[in-house]
N, C-alpha and C positions, 0 to 999 in steps of 0.2 A: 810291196807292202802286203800283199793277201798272202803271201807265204811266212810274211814273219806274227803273222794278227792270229792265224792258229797254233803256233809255237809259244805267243807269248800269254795264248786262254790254256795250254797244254802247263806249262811250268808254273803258271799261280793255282793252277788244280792239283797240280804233284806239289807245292808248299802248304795247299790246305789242308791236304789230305794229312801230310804230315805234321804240320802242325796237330790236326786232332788227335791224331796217333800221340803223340811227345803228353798233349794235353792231359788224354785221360790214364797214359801210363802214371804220368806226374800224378795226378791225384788221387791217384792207388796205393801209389807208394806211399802217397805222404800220411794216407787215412789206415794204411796196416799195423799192426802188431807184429813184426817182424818176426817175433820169438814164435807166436803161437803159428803163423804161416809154414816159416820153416820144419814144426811139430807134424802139421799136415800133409807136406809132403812126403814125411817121413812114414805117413801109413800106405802108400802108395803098394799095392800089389801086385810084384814084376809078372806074376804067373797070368797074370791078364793080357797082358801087351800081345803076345802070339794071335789070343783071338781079336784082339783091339786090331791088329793089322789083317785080319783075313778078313775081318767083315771092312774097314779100306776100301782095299783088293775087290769089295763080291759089290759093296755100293758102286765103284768104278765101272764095277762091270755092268750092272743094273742102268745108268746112266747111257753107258756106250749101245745096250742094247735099245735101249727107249728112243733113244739118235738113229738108228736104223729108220722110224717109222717115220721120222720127221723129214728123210732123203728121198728124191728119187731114187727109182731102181735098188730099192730095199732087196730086191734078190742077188742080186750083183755085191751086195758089200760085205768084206769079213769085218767080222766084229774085232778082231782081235788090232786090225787097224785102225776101229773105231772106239777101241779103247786105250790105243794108244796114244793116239790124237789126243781125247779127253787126259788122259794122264799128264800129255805133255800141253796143253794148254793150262793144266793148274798148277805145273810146276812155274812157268812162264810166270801167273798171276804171284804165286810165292815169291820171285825173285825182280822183276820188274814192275816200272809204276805203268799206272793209266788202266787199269785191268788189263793187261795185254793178253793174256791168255784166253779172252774172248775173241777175241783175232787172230789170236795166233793158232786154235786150236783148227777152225777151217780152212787155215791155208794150210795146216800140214795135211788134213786130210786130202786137200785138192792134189798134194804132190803126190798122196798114194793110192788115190781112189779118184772113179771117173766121177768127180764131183768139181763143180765148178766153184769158185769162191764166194762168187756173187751169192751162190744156193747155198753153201754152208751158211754166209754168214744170215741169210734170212731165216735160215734152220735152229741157228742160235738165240732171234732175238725171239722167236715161236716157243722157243724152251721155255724162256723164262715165264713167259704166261702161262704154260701148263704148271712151272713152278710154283708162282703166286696162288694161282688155283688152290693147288694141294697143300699149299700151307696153309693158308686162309681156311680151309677144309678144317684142317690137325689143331690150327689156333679155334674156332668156333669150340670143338672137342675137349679140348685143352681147357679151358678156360671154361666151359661149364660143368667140368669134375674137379674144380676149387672147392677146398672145403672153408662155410661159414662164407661162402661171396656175397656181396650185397647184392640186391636188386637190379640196380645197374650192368653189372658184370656179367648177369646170367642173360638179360636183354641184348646186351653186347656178343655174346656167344651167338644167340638167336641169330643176328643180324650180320653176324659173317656167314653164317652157315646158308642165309638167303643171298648175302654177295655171292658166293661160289655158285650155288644153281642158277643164277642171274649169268655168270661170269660162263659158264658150263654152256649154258641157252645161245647166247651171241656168240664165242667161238662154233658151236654147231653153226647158227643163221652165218657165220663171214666164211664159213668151208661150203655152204651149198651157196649161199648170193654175197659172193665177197666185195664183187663190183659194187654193188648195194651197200653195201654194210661201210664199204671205204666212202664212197660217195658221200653218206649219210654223217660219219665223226668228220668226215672234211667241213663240211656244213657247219657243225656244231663247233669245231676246232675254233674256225674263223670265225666263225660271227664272237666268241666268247674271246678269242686268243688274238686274233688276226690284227688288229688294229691297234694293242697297246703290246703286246708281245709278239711279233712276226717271228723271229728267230726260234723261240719256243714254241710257237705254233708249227711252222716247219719242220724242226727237230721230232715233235711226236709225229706228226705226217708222217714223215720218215718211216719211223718206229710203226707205226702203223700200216703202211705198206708192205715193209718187212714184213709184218705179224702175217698176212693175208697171204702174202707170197710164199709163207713156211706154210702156211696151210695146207696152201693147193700142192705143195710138194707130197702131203700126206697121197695115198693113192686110192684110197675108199673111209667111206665113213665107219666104218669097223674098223678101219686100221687107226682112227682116230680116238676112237673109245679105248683101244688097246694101250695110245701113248697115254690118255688120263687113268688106266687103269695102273701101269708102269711108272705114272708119275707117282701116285700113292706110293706103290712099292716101295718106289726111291728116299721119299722123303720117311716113310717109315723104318728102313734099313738104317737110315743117317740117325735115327730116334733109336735105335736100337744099339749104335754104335757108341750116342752119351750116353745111355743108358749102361752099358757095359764102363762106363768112363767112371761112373758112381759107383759099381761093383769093385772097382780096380781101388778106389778110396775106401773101401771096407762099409758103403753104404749101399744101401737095398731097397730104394722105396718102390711107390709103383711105377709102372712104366707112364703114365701120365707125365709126371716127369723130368722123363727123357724126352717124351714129345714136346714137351714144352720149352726145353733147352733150345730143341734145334728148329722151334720156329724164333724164339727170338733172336737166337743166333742167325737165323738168316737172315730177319729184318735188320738186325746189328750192322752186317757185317754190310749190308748196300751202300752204307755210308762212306763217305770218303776218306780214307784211310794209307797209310804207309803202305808198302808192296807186304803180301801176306795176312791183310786185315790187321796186321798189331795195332792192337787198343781197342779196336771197336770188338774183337773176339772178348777179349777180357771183358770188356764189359757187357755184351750179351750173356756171358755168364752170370756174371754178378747181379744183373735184372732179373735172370729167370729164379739160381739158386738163391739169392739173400733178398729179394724184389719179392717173387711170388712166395718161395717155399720157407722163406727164414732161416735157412745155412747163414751160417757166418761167413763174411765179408771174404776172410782169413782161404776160410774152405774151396770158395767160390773161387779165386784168386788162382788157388793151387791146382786147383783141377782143370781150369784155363789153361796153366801153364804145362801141365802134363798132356792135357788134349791138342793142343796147337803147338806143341813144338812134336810132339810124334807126326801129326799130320802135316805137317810142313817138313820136316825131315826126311819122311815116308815120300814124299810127293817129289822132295827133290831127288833124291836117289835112285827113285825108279823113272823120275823123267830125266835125268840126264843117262840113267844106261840106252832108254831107248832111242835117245839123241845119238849117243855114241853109236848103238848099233847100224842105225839108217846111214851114220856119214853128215849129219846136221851141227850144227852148233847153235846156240838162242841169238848170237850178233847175227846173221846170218839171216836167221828167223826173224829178226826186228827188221831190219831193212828191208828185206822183203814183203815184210806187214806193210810198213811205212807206203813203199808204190803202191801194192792192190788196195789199201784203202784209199788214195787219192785218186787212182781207177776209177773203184767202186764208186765213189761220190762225184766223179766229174760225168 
């Protein structure tokens, strides 16, 4: 019975996901102008695409290198293995369900590097906090260069920009007293979670252990300032990459944005979704371009549709040459997944 009670939370989270995916393509389609969509893509400027994929290519790399600091024995690892891992962990997430390529992305590394599975995958869930960080950073920014904001909105900028140095302070305090720091959200987890939510309480435990265990993987406190300093980078490169997405449609605003695309696109896309975010992409776009800026539905639509199938295309192609190359295949890779996570959790 405990082997079939994770399979059967695993396939109603792969039907939800897709479901919302079907949902919101459905209700795209059905709210378009087909004439004037199809007009839109037709301004598409191919002379863009070469740099649309080298800055890809330079964000990939940016990623893999910022993953150096998050490892032990950052002097030992080639980057070039560490960006191939990241490559081929978001080909994985493009083609299979459940986020796999968060899984999958550490264990290929463990096959090529002296990294252990258990350390990648705490190295990954440390990412993502440095990620939240710098978008919460970019969203405060974002969102107080609104022209004509009300009141509210500009407060609301105010008040991420104090979450992030809040956010900034406590990963500092859980790298020098992590014991502490874990001790202390245990405390608060349970007394708020423990008693009507266990499973959810546990699950962030987890997650929180994790967090503390990628920390200590960092090897000095400089080396830690260096990943929030490479997490900017990161998310500004990914902002520079819509940003070039809007040039490619013959439109020029400011790069505000393009920051603004790829934070909501990020919060979009957390959502639970078919394999490759369809639909919650689309619709991150459509929040920021016809939400914040007032583009047309139509426009918003088409520049989704040029942006996420290059990166998804792009993603596949260069993750399966480098599957090909090592001798790997993604069946292979999944079942694989499958045992060292039941490892990892048992």
């Amino acid at each position: 019975m405990s082997d079939k009670k994770p399979n059967k939370k695993k396939l109603l989270s792969f039907f939800l996901g897709l479901l919302i995916s079907v949902g919101i393509i459905a209700f795209l389609a059905e709210s378009l102008d087909w004439g004037i969509f199809l007009k839109e893509l037709e301004r598409v400027d191919f002379r863009y695409i070469p740099l649309l994929i080298a800055m890809f290519i330079l964000v990939f790399v940016v990623r893999a290198w910022r993953w150096r600091y998050l490892l032990p024995n950052t002097d030992t690892l080639e980057t070039r293995k560490l960006y191939n891992a990241t490559m081929v962990g978001f080909f994985a997430t493009c083609v299979l369900p459940f986020r796999a390529g968060e899984v999958i992305r550490p264990l290929v590394l463990s096959r090529w590097q002296s990294v252990s599975f258990s350390v990648g995958l705490a190295s990954v869930v440390t990412e993502r906090v440095f990620d939240v960080l710098a978008l919460l950073f970019l969203m405060g920014l974002s969102v107080s260069e609104l022209e004509n904001a009300p009141a509210f909105v500009s407060t609301g900028a105010t008040a991420l920009s104090i979450l992030a140095a809040i956010i900034s302070g406590v990963m500092i305090m859980a790298y020098i007293k992590g014991d502490l720091i874990y001790h202390f959200i245990k405390l608060v987890f349970t007394a708020v979670l423990g008693g009507r939510f266990p499973e959810l309480n546990e699950r962030l435990l987890v997650e929180a252990r994790g967090f503390i265990d990628g920390l200590r993987s960092i090897a000095s406190l400089g080396e830690l300032l260096w990943v929030l300093f490479w997490s900017l980078v990161l998310w500004l490169g990914m902002s520079l990459l819509y940003q070039i997405g809007l040039w490619t449609f013959g439109v020029y605003p400011s790069f505000w944005v393009g920051i603004a695309v790829t934070v909501i696109l990020a919060f979009a896309v957390a959502a639970p979704s078919a394999p490759g975010f369809l639909g919650t992409f689309q619709l991150g776009c459509v929040a920021a371009l016809s939400g914040l800026y007032g583009y047309s539905q139509e426009f918003a639509v088409a520049y989704s549709v040029v942006l996420h199938a290059y990166q998804v295309l792009l993603a596949c192609i260069l993750g399966a040459i480098i599957l090909k190359k090592e001798g790997l295949g993604l069946a292979q890779l999944r079942g694989k997944e499958n045992s060292d996570v039941s490892e990892n959790s048992s």
